[in-house]
C-alpha positions in Angstrom: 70.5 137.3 92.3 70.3 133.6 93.1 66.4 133.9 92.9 66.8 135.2 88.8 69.2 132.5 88.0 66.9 130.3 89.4 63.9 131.4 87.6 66.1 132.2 84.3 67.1 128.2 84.3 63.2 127.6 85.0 62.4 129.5 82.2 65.1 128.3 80.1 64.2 124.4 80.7 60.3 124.5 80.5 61.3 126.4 76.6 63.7 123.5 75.7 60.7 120.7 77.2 58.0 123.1 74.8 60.4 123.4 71.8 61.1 119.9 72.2 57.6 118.4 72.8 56.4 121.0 69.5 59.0 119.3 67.5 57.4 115.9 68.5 54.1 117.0 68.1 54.8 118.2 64.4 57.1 114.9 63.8 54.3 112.6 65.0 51.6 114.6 62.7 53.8 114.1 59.5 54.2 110.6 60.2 50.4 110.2 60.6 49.9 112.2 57.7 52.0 110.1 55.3 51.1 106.9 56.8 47.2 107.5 56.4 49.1 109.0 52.6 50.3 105.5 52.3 47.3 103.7 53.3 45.1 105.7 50.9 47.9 104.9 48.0 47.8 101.8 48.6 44.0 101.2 48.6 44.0 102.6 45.9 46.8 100.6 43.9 45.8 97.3 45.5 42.8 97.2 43.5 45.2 97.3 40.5 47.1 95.0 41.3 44.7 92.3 42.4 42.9 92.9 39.0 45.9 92.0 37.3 46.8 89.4 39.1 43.4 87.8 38.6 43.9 88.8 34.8 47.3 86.4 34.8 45.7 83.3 36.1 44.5 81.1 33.4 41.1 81.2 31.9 40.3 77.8 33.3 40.9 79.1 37.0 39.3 82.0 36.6 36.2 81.7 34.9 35.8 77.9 34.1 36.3 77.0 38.4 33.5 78.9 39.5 31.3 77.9 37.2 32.2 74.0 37.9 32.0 74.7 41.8 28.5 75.9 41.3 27.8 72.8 38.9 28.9 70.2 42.0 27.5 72.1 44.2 24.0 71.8 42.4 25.0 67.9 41.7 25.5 67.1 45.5 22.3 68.7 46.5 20.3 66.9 43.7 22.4 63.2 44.4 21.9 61.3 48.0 24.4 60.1 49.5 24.4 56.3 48.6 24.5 57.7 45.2 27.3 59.2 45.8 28.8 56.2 47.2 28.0 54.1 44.2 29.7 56.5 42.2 32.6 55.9 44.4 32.3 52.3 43.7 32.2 52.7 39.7 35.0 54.6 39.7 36.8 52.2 41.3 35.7 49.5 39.1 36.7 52.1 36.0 40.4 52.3 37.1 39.6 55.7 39.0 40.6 57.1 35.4 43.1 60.1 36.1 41.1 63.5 36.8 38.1 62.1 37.4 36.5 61.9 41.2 33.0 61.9 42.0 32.6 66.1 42.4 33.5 65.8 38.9 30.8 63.3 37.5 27.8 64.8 39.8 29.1 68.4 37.7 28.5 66.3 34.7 25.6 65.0 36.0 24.0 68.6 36.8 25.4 70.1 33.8 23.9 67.3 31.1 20.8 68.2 32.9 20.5 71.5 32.6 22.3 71.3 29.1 20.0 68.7 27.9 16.9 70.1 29.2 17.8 73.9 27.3 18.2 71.7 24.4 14.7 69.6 24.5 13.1 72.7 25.0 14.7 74.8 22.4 14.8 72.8 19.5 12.1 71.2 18.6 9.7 74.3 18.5 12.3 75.8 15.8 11.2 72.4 14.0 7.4 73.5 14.4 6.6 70.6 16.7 4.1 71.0 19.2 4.0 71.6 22.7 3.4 68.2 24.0 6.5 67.0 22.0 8.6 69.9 23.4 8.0 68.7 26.4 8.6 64.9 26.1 11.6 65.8 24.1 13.0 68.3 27.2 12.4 65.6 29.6 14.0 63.0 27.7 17.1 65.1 27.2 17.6 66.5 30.3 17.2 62.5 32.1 19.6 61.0 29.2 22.2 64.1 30.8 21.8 63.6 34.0 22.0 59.2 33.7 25.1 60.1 30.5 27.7 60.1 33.0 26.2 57.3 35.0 26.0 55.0 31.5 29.6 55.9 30.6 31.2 55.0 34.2 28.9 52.0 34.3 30.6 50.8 30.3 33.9 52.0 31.1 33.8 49.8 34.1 32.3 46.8 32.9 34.9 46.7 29.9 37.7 47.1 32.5 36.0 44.0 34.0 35.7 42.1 31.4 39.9 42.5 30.5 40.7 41.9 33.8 38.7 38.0 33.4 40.1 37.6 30.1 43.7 38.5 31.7 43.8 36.8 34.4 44.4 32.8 33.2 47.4 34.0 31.3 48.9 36.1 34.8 48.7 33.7 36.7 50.2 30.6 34.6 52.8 33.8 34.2 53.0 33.6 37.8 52.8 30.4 38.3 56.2 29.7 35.8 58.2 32.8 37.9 57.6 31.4 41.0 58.4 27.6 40.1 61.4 29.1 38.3 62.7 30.4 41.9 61.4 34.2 42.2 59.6 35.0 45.4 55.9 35.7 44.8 56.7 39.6 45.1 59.2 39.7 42.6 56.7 37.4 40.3 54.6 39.7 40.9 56.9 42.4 39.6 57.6 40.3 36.4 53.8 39.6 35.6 52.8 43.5 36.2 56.3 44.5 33.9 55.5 42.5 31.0 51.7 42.3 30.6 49.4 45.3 30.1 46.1 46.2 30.8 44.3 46.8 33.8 45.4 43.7 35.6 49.0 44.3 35.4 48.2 48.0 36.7 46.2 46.4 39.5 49.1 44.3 40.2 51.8 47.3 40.3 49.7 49.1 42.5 49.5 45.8 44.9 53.5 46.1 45.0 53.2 50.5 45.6 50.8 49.6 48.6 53.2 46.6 49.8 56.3 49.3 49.3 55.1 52.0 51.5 54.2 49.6 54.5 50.9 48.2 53.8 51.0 43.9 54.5 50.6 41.9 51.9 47.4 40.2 52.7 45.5 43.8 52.8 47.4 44.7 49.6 45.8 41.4 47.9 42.5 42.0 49.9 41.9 45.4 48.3 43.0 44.1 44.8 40.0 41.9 45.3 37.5 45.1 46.9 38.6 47.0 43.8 36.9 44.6 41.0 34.2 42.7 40.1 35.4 39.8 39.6 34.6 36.6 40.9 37.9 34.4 39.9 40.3 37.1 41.2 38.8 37.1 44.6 39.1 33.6 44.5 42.6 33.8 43.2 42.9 36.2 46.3 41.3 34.2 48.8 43.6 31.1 48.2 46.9 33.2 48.3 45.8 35.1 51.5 45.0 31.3 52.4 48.1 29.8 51.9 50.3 32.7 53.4 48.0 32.4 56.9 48.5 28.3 57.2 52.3 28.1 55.5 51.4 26.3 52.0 53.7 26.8 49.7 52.9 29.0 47.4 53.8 27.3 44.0 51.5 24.0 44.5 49.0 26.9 45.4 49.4 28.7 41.9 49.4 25.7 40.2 45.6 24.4 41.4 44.8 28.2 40.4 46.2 28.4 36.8 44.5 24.8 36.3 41.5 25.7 37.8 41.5 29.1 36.1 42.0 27.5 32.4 38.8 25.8 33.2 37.0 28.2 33.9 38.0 29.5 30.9 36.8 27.1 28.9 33.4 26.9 30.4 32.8 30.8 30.2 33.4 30.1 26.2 31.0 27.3 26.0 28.9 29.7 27.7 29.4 32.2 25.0 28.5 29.9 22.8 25.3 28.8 23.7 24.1 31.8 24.4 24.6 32.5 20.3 21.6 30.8 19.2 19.5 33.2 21.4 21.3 36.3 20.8 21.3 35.9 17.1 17.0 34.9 17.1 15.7 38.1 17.1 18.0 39.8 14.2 17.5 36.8 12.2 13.5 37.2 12.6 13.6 41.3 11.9 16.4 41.7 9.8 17.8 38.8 8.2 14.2 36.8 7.0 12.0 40.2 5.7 15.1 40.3 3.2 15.3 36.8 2.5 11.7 36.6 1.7 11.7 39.9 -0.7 14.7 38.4 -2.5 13.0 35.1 -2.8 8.9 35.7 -2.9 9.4 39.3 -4.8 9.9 38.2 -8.4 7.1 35.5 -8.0 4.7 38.4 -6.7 5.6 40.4 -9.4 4.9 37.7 -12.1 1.9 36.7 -10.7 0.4 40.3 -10.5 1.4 40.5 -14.0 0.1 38.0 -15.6 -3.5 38.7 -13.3 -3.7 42.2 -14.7 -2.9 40.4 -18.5 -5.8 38.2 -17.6 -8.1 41.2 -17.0 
């Protein structure tokens, strides 16, 4: 009797373990089966739904980016790297005008050339010009693409440049009046930069932004002077780095500079003067004289032909 009770709870337990370990078994196949359910839904609807998320970005990001990446791409490999370094240096010189870097003029770069070499080769045979000139004219084109961008950051630059020397006398007798009046050469600074405009009083507030977030103001004024051209600022510079290093005050400092700057002034328009005479030479030879002389000698030809052919 004890040996059947036995074996009955035997049997009784190893069904419960089998029901119980089916009922698992069929659980952990329906999970599987919607999981790898899920997974193909899924892959299927991500598809979807990266296609319209690339549909909702803007035109510009989505066709326009890849295309420029490819253009840079192709400008890097054709530019060396001093190149690049000069185009670093232009920019400067330019203002580092806002959106423009130098990935963005070597894309111009490779672009004009490719752009202007299509078009020297495509246009001039739908003129009927001849091979030769096809090819002169594709050459041309596709070097005045690729040296376009260089031509226009070179101009834009020397412009800036020039403002900056033509500003400068003016700032700095500004200068000069704050800081005798009792402003500290910061806040002078601040006045000049506030009420001028032009690229020397955006030079100047970005001076004060460098001085603001921690930079000294002798590297401030130092890089003021590594980001132009020109020759009386880094003087300007070099005498106010000067006189903060050795103690001089600054307004007897300013004052030399302003006096010193209105000369120099005055000699660069003397200058400009007498370089007139030359300048003005060769259009008065090939424009100005060919007219002078059809105005004057024309009517006298024209008699004198007439009254030879009365003669005869």
């Amino acid at each position: 009797m004890n040996l059947l009770l036995v074996v009955g709870l035997v049997a009784i337990y190893f069904g419960v373990f089998a029901l119980v370990a089916t009922a698992s078994s069929i659980t952990r196949e329906r999970q599987a089966v919607h999981r790898s359910l899920a997974a193909v839904e899924s892959f299927q609807a991500t598809p979807r739904g990266l296609r319209q998320q690339e549909l909702e970005r803007p035109f510009a990001d989505r066709v326009l980016g890849p295309v420029t990446g490819r253009f840079v791409a192709a400008g890097r490999r054709l530019t060396p790297e001093e190149r690049l370094t000069r185009i670093r240096r232009r920019l400067d010189l330019a203002g580092n005008p806002p959106g423009w870097d130098v990935d963005r003029v070597v894309g111009l770069k490779a672009l004009g050339l490719m752009a202007g070499g299509v078009i020297g080769a495509v246009v001039p045979p739908l003129l009927g010009a001849p091979v030769v000139v096809t090819i002169a004219v594709a050459g041309g084109a596709a070097l005045l693409g690729w040296f376009g961008p260089d031509m226009w950051l070179y101009q834009v630059g020397y412009n800036r440049t020039q403002r900056i020397r033509s500003e400068l006398s003016n700032a700095i007798d500004l200068l000069t009046i704050s800081v005798e009046a009792g402003l500290a050469f910061d806040a002078a600074l601040a006045q000049v930069a506030r009420n001028t405009q032009g690229p020397l009083a955006q030079e100047f507030f970005r001076v004060l932004q460098e001085m603001q977030i921690g930079t000294g103001r002798q590297d401030a004024m130092r890089a003021l002077a590594e980001r132009t051209d020109v020759e009386e600022l880094r003087v300007f510079v070099g005498a106010m780095v000067q006189a903060e290093s050795f103690g001089i005050p600054i307004a007897s400092v300013l004052r030399i500079q302003s006096r010193e700057m209105r000369v120099k002034r005055s000699q660069r328009a003397e200058e400009q003067a007498q370089k007139v005479p030359v300048k003005i030479l060769f259009p008065l030879i090939f424009c100005i004289l060919p007219a002078l002389f059809v105005v004057v000698i024309g009517p006298a030809a024209i008699g004198i032909l007439h009254s030879l052919n009365f003669r005869r």
